[in-house]
NUMARSE-130975 format. One line per 3 residues: number of its first residue (from 1); their letters; for each residue x, y, z of N, C-alpha, C, CB. Coordinates in nm, 2 decimals, always signed. Each point is the difference from the previous one (the first is absolute). Glycine has a CB too. Layout:
NUM = a = X Y Z X Y Z X Y Z X Y Z; ... $
//
This chain:
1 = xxx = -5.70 +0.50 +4.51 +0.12 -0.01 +0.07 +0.00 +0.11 +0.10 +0.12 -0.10 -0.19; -0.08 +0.06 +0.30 -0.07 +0.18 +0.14 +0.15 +0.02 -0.04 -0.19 -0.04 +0.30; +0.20 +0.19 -0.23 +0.04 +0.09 +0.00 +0.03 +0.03 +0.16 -0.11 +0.04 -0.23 $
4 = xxx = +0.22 -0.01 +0.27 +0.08 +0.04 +0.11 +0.01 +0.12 +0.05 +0.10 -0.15 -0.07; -0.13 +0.18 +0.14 +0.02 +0.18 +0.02 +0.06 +0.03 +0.14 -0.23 +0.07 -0.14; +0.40 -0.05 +0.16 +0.04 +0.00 +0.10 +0.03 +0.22 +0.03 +0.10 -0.36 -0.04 $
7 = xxx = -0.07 +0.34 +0.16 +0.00 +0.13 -0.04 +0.14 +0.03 +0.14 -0.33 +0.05 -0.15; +0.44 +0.00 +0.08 +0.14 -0.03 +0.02 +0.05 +0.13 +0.10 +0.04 -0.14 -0.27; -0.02 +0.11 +0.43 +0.04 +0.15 +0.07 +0.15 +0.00 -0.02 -0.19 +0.01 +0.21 $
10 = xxx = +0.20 +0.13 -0.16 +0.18 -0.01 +0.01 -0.04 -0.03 +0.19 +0.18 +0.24 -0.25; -0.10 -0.31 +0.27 -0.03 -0.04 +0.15 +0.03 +0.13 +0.09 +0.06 -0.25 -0.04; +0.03 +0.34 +0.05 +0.00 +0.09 +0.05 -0.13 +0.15 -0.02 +0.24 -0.15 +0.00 $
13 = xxx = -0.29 +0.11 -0.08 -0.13 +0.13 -0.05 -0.08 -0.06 -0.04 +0.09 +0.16 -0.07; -0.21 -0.21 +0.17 -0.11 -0.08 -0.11 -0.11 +0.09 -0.06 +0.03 -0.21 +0.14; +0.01 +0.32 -0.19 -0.03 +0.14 -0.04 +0.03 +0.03 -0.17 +0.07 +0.06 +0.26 $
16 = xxx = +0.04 -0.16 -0.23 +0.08 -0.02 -0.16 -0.04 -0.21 -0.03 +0.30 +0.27 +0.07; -0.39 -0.25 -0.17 +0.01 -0.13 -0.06 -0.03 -0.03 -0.15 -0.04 -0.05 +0.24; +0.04 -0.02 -0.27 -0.05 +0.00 -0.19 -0.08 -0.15 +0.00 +0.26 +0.14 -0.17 $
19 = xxx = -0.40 -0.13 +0.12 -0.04 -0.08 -0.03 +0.04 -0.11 -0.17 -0.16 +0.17 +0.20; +0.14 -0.35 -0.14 +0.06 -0.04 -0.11 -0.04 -0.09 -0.04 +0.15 +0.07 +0.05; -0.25 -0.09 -0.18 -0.08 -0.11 -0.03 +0.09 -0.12 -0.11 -0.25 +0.19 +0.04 $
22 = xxx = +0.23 -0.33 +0.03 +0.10 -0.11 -0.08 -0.14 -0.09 +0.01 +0.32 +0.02 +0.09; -0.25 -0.12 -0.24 -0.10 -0.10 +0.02 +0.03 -0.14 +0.11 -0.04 +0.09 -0.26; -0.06 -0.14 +0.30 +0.07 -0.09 +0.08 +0.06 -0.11 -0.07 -0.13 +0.06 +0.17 $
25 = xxx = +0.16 -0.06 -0.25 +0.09 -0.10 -0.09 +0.16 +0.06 -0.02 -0.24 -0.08 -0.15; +0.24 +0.24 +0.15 +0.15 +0.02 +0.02 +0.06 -0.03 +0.10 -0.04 +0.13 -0.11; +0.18 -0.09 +0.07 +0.11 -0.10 +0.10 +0.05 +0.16 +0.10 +0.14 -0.27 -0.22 $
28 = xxx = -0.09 +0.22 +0.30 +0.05 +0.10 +0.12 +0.07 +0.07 -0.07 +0.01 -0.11 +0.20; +0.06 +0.09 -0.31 +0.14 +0.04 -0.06 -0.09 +0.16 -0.02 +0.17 -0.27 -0.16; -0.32 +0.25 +0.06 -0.04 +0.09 -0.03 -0.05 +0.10 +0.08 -0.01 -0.14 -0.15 $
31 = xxx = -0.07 +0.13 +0.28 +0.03 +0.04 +0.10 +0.12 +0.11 +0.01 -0.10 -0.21 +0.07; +0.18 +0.12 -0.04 +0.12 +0.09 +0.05 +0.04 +0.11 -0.10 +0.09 -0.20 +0.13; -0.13 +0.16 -0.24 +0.05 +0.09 -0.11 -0.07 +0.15 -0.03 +0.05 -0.23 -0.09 $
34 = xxx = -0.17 +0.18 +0.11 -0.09 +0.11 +0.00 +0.00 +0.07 +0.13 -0.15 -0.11 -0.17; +0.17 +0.06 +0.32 +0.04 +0.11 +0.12 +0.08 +0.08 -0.07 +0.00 -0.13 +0.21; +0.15 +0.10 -0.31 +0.07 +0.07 +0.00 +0.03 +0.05 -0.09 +0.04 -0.09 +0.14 $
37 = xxx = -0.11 +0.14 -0.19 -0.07 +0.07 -0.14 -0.13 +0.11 +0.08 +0.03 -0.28 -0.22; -0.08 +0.17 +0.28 -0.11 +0.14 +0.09 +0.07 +0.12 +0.10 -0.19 -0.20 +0.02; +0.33 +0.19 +0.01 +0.07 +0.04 +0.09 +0.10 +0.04 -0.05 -0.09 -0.12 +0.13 $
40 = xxx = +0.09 +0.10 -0.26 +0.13 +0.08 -0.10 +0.17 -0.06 +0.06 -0.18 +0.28 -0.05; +0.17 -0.41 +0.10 +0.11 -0.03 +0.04 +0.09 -0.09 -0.13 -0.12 +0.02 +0.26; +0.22 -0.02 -0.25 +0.11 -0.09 -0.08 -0.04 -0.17 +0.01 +0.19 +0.19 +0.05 $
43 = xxx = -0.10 -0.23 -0.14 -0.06 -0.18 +0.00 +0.16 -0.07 +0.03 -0.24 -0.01 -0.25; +0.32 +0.07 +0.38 +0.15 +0.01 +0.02 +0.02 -0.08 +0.11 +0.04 +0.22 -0.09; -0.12 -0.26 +0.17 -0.01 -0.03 +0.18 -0.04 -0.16 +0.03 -0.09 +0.28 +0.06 $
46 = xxx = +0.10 -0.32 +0.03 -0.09 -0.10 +0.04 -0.13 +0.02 +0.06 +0.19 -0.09 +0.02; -0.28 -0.01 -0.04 -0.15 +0.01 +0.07 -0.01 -0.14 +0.03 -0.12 +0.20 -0.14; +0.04 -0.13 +0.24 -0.15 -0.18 +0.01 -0.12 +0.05 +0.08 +0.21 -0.26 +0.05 $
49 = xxx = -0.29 +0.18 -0.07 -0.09 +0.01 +0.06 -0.08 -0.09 +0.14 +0.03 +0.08 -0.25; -0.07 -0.09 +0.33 -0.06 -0.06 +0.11 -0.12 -0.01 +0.00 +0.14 +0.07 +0.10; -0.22 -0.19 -0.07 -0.13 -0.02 +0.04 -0.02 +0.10 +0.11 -0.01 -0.25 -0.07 $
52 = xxx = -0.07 +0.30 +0.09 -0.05 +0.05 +0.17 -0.10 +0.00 +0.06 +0.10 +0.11 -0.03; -0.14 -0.09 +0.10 -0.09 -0.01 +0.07 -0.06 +0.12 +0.03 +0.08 -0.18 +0.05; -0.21 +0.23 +0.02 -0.05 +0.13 +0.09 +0.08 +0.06 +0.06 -0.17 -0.08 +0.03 $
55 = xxx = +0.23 +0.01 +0.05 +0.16 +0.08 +0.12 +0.09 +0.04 -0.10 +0.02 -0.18 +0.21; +0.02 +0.16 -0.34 +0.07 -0.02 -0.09 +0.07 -0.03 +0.04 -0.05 +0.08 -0.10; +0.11 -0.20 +0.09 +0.08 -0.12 +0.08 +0.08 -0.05 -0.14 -0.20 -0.09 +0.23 $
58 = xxx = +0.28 +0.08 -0.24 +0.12 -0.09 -0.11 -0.02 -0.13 +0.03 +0.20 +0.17 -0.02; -0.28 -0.25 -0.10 +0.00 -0.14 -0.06 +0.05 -0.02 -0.09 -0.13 -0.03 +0.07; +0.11 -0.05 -0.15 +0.05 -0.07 -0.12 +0.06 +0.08 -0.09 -0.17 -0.14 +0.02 $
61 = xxx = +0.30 +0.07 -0.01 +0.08 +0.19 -0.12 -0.04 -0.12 -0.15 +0.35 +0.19 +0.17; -0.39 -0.04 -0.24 +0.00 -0.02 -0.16 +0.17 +0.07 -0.07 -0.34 +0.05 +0.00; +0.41 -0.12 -0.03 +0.09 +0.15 -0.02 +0.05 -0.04 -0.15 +0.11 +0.07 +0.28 $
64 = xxx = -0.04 +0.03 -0.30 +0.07 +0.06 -0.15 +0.09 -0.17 -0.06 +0.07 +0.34 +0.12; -0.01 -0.33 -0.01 +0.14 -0.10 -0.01 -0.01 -0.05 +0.09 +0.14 +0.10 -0.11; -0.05 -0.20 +0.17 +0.02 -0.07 +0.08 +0.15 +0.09 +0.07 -0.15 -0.24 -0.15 $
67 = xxx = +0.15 +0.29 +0.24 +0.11 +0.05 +0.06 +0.08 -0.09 +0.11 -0.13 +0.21 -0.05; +0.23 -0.14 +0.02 +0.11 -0.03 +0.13 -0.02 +0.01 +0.11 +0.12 +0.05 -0.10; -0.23 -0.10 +0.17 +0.00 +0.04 +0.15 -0.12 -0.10 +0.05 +0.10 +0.28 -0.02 $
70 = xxx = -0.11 -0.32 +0.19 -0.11 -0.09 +0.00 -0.10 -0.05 +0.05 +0.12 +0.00 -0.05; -0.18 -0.06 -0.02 -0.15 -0.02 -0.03 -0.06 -0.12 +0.09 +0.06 +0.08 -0.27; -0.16 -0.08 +0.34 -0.10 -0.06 +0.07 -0.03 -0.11 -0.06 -0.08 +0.18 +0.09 $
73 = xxx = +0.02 -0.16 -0.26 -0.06 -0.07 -0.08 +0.07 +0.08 -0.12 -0.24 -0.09 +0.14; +0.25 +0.03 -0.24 +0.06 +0.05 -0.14 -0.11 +0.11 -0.04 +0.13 -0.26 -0.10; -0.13 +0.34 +0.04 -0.06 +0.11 -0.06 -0.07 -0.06 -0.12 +0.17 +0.18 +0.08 $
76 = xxx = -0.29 -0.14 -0.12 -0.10 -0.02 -0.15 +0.12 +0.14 -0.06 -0.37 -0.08 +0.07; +0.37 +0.04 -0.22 +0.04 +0.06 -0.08 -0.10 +0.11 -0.10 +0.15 -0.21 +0.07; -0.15 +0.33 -0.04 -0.07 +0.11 -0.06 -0.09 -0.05 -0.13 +0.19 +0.15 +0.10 $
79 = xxx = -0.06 -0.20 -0.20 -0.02 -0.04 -0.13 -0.09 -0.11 +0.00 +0.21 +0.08 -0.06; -0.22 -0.15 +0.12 -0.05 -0.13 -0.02 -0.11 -0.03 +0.10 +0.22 -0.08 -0.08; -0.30 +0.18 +0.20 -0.07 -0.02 +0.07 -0.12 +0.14 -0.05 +0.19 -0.15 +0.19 $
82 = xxx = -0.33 +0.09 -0.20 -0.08 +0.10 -0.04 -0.07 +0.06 +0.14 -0.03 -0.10 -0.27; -0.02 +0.16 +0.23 -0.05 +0.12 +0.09 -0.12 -0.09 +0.11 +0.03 +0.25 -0.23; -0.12 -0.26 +0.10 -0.11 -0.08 +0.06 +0.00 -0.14 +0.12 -0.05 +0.10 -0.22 $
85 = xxx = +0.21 -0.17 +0.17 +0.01 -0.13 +0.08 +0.06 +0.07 +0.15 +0.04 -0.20 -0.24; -0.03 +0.29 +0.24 +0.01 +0.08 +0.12 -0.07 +0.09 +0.09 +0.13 -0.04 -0.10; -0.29 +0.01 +0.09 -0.09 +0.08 +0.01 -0.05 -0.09 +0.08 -0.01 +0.14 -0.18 $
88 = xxx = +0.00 -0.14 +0.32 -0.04 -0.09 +0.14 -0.11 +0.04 +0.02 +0.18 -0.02 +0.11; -0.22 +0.15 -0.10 -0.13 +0.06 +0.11 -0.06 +0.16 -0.16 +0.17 -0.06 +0.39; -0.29 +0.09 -0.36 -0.07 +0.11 -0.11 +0.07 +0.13 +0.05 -0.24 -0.10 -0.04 $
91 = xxx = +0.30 +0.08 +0.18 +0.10 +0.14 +0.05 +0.14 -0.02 +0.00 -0.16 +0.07 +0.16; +0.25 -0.16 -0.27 +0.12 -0.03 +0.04 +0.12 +0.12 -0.03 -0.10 -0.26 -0.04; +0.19 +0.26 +0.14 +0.06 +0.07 +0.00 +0.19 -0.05 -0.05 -0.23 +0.10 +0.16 $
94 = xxx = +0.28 +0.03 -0.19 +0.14 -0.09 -0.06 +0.11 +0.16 +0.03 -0.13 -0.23 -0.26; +0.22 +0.18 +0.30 +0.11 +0.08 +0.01 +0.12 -0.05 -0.14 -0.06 +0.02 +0.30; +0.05 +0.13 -0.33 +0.13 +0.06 -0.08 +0.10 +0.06 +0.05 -0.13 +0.01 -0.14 $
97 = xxx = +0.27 -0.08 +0.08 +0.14 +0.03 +0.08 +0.07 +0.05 -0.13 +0.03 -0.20 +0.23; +0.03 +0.30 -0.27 +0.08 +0.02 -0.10 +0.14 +0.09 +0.01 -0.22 -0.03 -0.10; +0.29 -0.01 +0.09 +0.18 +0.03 +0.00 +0.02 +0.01 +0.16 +0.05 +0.16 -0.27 $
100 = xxx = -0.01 -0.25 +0.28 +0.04 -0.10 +0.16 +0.10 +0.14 +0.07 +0.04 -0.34 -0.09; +0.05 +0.42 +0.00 +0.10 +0.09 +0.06 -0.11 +0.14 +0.04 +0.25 -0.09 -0.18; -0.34 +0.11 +0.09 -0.07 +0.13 +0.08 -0.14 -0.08 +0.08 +0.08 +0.22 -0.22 $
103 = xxx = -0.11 -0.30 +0.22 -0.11 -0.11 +0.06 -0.14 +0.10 -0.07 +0.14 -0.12 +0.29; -0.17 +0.13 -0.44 -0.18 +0.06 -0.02 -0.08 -0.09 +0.05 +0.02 +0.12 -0.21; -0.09 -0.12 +0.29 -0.12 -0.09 +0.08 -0.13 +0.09 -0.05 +0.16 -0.11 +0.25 $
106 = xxx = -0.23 +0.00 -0.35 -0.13 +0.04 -0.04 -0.11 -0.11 +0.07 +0.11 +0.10 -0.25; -0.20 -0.02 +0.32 -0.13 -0.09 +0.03 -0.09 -0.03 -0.18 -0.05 +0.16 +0.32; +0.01 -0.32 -0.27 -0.12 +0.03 -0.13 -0.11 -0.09 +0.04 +0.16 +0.04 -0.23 $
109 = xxx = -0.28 +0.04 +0.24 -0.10 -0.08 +0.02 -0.11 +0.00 -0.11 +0.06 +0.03 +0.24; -0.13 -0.14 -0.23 -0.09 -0.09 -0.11 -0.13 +0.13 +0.05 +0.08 -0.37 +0.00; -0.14 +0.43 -0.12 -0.11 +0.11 +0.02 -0.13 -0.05 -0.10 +0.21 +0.22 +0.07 $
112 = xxx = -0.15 -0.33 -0.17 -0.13 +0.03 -0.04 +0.00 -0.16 -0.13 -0.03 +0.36 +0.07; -0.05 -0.48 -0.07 +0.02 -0.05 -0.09 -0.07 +0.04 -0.09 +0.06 -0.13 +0.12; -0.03 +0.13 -0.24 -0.13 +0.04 -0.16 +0.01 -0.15 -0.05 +0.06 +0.31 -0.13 $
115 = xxx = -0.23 -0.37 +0.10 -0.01 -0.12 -0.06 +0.05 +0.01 -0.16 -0.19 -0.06 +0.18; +0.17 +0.13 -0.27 +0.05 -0.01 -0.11 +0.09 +0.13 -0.04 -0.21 -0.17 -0.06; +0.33 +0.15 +0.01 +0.08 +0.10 -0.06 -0.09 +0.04 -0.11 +0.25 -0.09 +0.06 $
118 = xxx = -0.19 +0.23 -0.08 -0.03 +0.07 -0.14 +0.16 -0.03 -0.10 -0.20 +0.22 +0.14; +0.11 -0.23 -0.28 +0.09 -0.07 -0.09 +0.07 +0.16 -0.06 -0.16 -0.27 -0.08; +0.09 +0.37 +0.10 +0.07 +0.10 -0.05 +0.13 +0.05 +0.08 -0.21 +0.06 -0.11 $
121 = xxx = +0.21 -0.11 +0.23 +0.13 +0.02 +0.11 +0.11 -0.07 +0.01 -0.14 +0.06 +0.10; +0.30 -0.04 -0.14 +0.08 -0.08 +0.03 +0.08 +0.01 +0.17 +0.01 +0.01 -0.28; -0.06 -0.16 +0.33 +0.05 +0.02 +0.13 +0.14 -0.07 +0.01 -0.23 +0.00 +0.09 $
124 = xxx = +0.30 +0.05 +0.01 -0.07 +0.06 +0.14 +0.02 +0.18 -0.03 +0.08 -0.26 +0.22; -0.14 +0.29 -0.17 -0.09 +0.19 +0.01 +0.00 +0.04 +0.11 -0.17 -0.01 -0.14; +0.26 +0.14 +0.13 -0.05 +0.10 +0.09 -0.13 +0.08 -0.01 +0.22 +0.01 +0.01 $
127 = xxx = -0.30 -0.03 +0.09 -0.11 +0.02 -0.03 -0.02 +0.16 +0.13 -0.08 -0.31 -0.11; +0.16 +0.36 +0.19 -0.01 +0.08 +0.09 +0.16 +0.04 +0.07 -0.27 -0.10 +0.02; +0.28 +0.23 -0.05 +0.10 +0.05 +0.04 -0.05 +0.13 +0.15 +0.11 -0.08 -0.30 $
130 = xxx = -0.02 +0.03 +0.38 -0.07 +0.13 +0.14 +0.14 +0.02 +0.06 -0.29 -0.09 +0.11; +0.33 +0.22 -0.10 +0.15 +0.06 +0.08 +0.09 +0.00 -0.10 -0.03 -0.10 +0.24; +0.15 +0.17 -0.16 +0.09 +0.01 -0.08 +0.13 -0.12 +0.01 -0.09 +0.25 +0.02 $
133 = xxx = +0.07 -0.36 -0.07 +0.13 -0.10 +0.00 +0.11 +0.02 +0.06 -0.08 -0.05 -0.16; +0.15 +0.00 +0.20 +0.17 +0.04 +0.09 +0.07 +0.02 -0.16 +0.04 -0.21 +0.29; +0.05 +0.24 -0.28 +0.11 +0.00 -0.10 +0.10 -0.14 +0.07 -0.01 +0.32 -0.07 $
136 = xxx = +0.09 -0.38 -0.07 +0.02 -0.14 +0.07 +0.12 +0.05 +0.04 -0.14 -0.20 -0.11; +0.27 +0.32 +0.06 +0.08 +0.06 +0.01 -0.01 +0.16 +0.05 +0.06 -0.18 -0.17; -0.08 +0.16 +0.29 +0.04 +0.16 +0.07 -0.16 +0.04 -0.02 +0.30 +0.10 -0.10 $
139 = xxx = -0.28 +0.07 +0.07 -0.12 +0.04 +0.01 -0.05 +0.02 -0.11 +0.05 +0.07 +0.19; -0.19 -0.05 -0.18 -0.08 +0.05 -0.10 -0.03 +0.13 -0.01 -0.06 -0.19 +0.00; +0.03 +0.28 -0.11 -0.07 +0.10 -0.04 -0.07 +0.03 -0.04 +0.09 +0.00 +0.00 $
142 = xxx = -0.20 +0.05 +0.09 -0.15 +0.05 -0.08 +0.03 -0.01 -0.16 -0.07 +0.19 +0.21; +0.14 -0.07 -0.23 -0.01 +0.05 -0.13 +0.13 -0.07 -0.12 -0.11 +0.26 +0.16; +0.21 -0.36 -0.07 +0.07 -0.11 -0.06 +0.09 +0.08 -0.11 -0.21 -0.19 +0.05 $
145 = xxx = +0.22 +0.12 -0.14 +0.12 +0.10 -0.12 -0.04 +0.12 -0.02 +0.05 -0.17 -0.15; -0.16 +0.18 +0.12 -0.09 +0.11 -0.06 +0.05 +0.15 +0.11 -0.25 -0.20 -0.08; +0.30 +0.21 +0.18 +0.03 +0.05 +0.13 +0.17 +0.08 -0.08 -0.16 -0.23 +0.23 $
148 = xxx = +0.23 +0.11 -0.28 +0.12 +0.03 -0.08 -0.02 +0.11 -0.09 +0.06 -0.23 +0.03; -0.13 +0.18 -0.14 +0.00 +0.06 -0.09 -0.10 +0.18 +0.03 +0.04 -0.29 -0.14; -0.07 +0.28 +0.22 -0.05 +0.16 +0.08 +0.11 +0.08 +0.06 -0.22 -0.11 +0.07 $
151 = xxx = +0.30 +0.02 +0.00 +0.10 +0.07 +0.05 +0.11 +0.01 -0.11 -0.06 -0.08 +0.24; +0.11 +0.03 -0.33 +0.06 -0.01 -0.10 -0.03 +0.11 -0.02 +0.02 -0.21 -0.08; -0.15 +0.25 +0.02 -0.01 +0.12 -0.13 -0.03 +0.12 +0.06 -0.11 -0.15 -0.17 $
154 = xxx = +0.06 +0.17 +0.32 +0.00 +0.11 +0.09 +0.14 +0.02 +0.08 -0.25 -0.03 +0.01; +0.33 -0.06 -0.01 +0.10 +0.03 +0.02 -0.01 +0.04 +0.19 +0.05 +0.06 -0.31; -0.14 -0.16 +0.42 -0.07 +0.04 +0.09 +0.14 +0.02 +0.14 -0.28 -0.14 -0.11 $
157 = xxx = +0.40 +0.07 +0.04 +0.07 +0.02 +0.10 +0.08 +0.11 +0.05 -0.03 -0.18 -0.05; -0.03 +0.26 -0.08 +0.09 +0.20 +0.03 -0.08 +0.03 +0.09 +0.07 +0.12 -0.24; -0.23 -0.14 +0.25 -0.10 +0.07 +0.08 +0.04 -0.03 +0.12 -0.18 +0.00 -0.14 $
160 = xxx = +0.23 +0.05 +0.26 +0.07 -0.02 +0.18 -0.14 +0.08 +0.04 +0.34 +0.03 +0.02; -0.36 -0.18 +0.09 -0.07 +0.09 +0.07 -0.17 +0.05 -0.08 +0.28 +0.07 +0.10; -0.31 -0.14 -0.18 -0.12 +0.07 -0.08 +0.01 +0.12 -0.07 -0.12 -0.10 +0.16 $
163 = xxx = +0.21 +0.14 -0.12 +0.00 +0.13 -0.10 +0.08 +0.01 -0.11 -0.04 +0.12 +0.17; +0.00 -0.09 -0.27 +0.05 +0.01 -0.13 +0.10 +0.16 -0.03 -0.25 -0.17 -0.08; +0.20 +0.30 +0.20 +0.07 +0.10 -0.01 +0.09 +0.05 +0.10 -0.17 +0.03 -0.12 $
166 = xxx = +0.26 +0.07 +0.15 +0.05 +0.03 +0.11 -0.11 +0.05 +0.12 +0.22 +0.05 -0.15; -0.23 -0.05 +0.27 -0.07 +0.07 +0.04 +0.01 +0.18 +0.03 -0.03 -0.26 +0.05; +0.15 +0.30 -0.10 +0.01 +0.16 -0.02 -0.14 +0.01 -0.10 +0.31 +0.06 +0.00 $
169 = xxx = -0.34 -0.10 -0.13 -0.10 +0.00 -0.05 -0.12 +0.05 +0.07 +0.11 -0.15 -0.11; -0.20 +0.08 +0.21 -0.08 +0.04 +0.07 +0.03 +0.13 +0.02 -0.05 -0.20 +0.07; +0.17 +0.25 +0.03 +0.00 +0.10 +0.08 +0.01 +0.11 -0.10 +0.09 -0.11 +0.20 $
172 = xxx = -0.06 +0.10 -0.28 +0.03 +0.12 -0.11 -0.15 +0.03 -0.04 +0.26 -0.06 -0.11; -0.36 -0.05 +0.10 -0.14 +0.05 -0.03 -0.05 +0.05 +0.07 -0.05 -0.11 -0.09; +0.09 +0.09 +0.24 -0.08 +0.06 +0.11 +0.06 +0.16 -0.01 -0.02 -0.24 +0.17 $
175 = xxx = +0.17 +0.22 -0.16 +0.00 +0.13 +0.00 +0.02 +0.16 -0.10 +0.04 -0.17 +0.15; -0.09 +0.04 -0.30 -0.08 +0.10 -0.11 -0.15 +0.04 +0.04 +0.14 -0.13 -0.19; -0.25 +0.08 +0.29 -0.11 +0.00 +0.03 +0.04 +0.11 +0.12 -0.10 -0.25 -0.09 $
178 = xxx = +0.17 +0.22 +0.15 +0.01 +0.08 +0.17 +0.01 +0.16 -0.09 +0.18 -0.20 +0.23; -0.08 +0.19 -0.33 +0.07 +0.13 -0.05 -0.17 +0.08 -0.07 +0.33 -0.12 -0.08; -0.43 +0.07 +0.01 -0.08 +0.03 -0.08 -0.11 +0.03 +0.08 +0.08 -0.12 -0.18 $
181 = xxx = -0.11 +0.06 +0.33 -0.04 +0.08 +0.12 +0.02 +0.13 -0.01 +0.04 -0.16 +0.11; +0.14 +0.19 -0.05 +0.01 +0.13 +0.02 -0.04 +0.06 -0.07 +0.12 -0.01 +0.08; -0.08 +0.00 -0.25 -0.02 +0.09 -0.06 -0.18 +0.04 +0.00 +0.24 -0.08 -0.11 $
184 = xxx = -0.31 -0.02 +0.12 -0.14 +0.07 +0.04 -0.03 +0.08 +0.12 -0.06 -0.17 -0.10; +0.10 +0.17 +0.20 -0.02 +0.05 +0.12 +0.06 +0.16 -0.04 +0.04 -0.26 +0.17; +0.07 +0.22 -0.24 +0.14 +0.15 -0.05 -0.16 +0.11 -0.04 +0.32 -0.17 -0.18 $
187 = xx = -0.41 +0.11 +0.03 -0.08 +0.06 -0.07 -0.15 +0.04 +0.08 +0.14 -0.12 -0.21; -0.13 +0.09 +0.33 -0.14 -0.02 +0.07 +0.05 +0.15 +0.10 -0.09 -0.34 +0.00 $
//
């Protein structure tokens, strides 16, 4: 049974993408599921998907549901259309659309067929992770909760300014040092 290996951009950074191996017997549904699991997004929004082409050109929507709004030709249904009966050309390409209100537009192009799966693998698989994913709400943090619980226990928002002391501190060393001068100069 081959093996699918698409490998999924965020359309705005093709810098940031996750590679995603499905069998070609799974259905889009699974697809979609695993982008958004590779991308740590929620399962809350609408999606679909597009045939495309090289230009990446919007064809044939695959989508979630059948929506309110309209259609050229009725949409294939995620659930019920597999991956493979959508596989035109060995370079086919497909546009991902997910929650219509913020528009996530994912490129995904076909990188690699494998003639036989491995039985120790449950697909579909992230098989390659590169960049740091968007956050699907606001921003993200390098260092994420973990960032909290640092500032929590250091308590970082007394520190103004980087400094943890007054800056009289300094000057009083300097001028415990200036004072221990004289006094050498005094004994010389």
């Amino acid at each position: 049974m081959a093996v699918l290996k698409f490998r999924v951009y965020l359309e705005e950074d093709d810098a940031v993408y996750r590679d995603i191996a499905i069998k070609h017997t799974q259905h889009f549904l699974d697809l979609h599921l695993a982008i958004l699991k590779a991308y740590e997004f929620d399962n809350k929004h609408q999606a679909t998907f597009y045939r495309s082409n090289d230009a990446w050109q919007r064809g044939r929507e695959i989508s979630l549901e059948v929506y309110d709004k309209t259609y050229v030709v009725p949409p294939l249904l995620m659930a019920d259309t597999t991956i493979g009966s959508e596989i035109k050309d060995p370079n086919q390409k497909f546009i991902y659309v997910y929650d219509f209100n913020k528009n996530w537009v994912f490129l995904i192009a076909l990188i690699q067929i494998i003639k036989e799966e491995n039985p120790k693998l449950v697909y579909p698989l992230i098989t390659r992770v590169e960049g740091i994913g968007p956050q699907q709400y606001g921003t993200k943090s390098l260092l994420g909760e973990k960032f909290a619980d640092i500032e929590e226990k250091y308590d970082l928002s007394e520190a103004a300014d980087g400094f943890g002391e007054d800056a009289d501190d300094e000057n009083d060393a300097e001028e415990d040092a200036e004072d221990a001068e004289g006094q050498m100069d005094d004994d010389f």
